[in-house]
C-alpha positions in Angstrom: -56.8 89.2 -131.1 -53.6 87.7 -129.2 -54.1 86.5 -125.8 -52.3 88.3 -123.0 -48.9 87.1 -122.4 -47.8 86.0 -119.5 -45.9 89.1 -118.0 -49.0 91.1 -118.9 -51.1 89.1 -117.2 -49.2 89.4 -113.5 -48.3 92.9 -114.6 -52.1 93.6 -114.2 -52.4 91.5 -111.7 -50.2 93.2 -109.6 -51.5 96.7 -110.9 -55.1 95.7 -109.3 -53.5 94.2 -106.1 -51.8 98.0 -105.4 -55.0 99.9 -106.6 -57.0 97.5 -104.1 -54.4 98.3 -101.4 -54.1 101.9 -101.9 -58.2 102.7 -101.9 -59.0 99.9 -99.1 -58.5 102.7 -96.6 -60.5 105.5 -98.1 -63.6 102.9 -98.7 -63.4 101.5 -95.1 -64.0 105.6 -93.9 -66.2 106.4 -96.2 -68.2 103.1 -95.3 -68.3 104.1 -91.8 -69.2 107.9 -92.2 -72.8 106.5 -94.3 -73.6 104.4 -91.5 -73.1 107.4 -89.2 -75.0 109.6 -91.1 -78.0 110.2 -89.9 -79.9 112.2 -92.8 -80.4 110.2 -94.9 -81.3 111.7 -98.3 -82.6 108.9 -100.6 -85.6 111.2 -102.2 -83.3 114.0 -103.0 -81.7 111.0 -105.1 -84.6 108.9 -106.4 -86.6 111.7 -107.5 -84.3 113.2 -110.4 -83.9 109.1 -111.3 -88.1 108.6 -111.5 -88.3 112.0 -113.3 -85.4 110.7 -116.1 -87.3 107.5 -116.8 -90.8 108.7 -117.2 -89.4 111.4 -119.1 -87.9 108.6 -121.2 -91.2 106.2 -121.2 -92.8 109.1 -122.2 -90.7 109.5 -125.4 -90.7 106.0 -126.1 -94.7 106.0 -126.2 -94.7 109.3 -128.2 -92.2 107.3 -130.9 
């Protein structure tokens, strides 16, 4: 495989730079409205997670 050339390389570069600049906003809001919130609902999220991997230990033992 060919390395990147050189105009590919700050084409990118610059392609990260404006996606950076253009979601920095919406991540700084969205930063402050979890620290606001003040349900926080970490089991509704960690139970379907603990469910999926015994679920999967269970298959792997059954195998």
């Amino acid at each position: 495989m060919d390395q990147m050339s050189t105009w590919e390389m700050l084409l990118l570069g610059a392609l990260v730079i404006l996606v950076l600049f253009w979601m920095g906003p919406g991540v700084k809001v969205m930063l402050e409205r979890s620290r606001q919130a003040e349900n926080r609902d970490w089991a509704g999220f960690l139970w379907p997670i603990a469910l999926v991997v015994l679920f999967v230990l269970l298959l792997i033992k059954l195998v």
